[in-house]
C-alpha positions as CSV (number, residue, x, y, z in Angstrom):
1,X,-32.7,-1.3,-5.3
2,X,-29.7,-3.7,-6.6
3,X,-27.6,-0.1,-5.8
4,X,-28.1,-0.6,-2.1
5,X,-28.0,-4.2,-2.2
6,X,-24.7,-4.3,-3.9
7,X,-23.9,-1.4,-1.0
8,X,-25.0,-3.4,1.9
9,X,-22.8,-6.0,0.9
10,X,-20.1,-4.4,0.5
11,X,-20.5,-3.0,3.4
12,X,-20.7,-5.9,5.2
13,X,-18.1,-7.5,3.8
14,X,-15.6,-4.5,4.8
15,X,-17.0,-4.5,8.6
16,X,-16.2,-8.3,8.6
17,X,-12.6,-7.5,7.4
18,X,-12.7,-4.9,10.1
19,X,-13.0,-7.3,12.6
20,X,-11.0,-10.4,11.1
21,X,-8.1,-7.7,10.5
22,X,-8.1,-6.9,14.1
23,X,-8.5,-3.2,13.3
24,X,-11.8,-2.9,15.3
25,X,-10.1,-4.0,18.6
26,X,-8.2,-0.3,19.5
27,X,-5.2,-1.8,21.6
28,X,-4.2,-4.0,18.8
29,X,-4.2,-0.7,16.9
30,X,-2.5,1.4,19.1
31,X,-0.4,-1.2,20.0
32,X,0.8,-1.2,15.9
33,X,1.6,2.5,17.0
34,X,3.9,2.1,19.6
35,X,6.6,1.2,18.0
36,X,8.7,2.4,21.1
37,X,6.7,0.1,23.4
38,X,4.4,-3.2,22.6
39,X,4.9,-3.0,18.8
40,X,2.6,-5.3,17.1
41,X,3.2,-5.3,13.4
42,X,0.5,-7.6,12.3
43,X,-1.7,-4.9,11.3
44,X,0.8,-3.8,8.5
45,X,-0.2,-7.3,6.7
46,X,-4.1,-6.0,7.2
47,X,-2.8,-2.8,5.6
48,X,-0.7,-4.3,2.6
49,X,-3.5,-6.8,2.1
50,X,-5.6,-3.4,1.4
51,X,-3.6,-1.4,-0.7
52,X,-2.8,-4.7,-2.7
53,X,-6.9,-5.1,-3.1
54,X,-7.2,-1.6,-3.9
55,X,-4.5,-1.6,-6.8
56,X,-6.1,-4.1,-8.4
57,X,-9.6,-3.3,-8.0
58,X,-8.7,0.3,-9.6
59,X,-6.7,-1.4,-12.4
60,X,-10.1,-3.6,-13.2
61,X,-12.6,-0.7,-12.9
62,X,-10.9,2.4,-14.5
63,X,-10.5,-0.3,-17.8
64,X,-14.5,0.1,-17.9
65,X,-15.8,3.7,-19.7
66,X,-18.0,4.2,-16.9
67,X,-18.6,2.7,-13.6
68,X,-22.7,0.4,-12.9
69,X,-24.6,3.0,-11.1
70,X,-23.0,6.3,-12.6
71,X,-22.9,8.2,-15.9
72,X,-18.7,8.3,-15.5
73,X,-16.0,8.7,-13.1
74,X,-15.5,11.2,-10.3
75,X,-11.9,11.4,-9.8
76,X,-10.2,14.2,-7.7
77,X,-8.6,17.0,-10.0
78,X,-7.0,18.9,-7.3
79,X,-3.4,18.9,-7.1
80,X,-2.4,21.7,-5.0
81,X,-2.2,21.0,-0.9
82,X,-4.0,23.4,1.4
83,X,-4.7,23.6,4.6
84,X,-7.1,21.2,4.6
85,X,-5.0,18.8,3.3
86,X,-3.1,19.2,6.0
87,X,-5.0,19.7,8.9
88,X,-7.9,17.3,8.4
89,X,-5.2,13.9,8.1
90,X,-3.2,15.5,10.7
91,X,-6.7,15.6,13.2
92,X,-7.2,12.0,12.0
93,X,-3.9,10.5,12.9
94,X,-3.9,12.2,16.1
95,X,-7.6,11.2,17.0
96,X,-6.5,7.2,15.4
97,X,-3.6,7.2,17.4
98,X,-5.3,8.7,21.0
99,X,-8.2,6.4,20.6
100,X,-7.3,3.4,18.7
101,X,-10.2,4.1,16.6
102,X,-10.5,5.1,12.7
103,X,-14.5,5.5,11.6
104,X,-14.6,2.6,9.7
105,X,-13.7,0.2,12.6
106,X,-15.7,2.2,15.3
107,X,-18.5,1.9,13.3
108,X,-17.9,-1.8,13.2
109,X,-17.2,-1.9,17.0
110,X,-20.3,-0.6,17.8
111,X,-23.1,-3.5,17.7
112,X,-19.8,-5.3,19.5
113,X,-20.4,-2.5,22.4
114,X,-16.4,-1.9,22.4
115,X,-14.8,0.1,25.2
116,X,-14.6,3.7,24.1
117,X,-17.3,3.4,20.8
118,X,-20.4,5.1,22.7
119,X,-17.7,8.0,23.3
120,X,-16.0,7.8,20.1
121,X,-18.2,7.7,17.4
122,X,-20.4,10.5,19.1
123,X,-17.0,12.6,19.2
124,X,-16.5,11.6,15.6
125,X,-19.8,12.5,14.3
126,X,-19.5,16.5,16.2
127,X,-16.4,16.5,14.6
128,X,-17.6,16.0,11.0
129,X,-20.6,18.3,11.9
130,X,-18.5,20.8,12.6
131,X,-15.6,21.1,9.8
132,X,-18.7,20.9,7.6
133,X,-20.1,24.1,9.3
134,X,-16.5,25.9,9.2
135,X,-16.1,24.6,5.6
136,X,-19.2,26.3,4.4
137,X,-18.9,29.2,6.3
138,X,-15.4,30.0,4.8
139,X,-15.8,28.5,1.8
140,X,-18.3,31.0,-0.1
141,X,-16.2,34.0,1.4
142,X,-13.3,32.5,-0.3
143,X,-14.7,32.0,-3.7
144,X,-15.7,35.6,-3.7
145,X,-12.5,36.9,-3.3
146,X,-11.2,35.2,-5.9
147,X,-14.1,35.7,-8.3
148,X,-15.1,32.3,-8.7
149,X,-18.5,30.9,-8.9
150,X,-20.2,28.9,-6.1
């Protein structure tokens, strides 16, 4: 129960900094894009603010041996790029910069009813259903052929 709690808080506190950042309005965002046009570079200090956060958040938490609610650490061990790598950021950035939207801040925008949401995150969610379905279609088929073990 303090598990969820603690998520639910956080949670709300990130959709807050959503909407104080700006990043759940989409023409402040795609104006942050147009760097040939209406370029608004505020969002860059929402960004930085992030990536500053983050670094030291994952300085504080990786001194621990193990995090609250887990036996240890899941860290990513691949190193190779694939073409999932490549593609899946690549679908992102084109769907951010098209709608203005990322899923965190539609999401957020979507108890504010914001222009293009009820379209979005719909979109968004097919999306995800969808390179799930590919993914575990192809996936088994690949391990075979390599003679690994699902």
């Amino acid at each position: 129960m303090l598990r969820l709690a603690l998520s639910l808080i956080a949670g709300l506190i990130f959709g807050l900094g959503l909407v104080i950042g700006g990043m759940a309005n989409p023409a402040k965002v795609q104006n942050f894009l147009d760097v040939a046009g209406i370029f608004d570079p505020s969002l860059a200090f929402v960004m930085g603010g992030a990536v500053a956060v983050t670094f030291v958040g994952y300085r504080l938490v990786f001194r621990e041996r193990s995090p609250l609610f887990a036996d240890q650490f899941h860290i990513p061990t691949a190193k190779e790029l694939d073409a999932r790598i490549l593609i899946g950021p690549t679908l992102f950035g084109i769907g951010w910069g098209l709608s203005g939207f990322c899923p965190g801040p539609a999401i957020t925008s979507l108890p504010l009813m914001a222009k293009g949401t009820l379209i979005f995150v719909p979109a968004m969610l097919a999306g995800v259903g969808l390179a799930r379905f590919v993914t575990q279609k192809r996936l088994p088929r690949r391990l075979e052929t390599t003679g690994g073990t699902a």
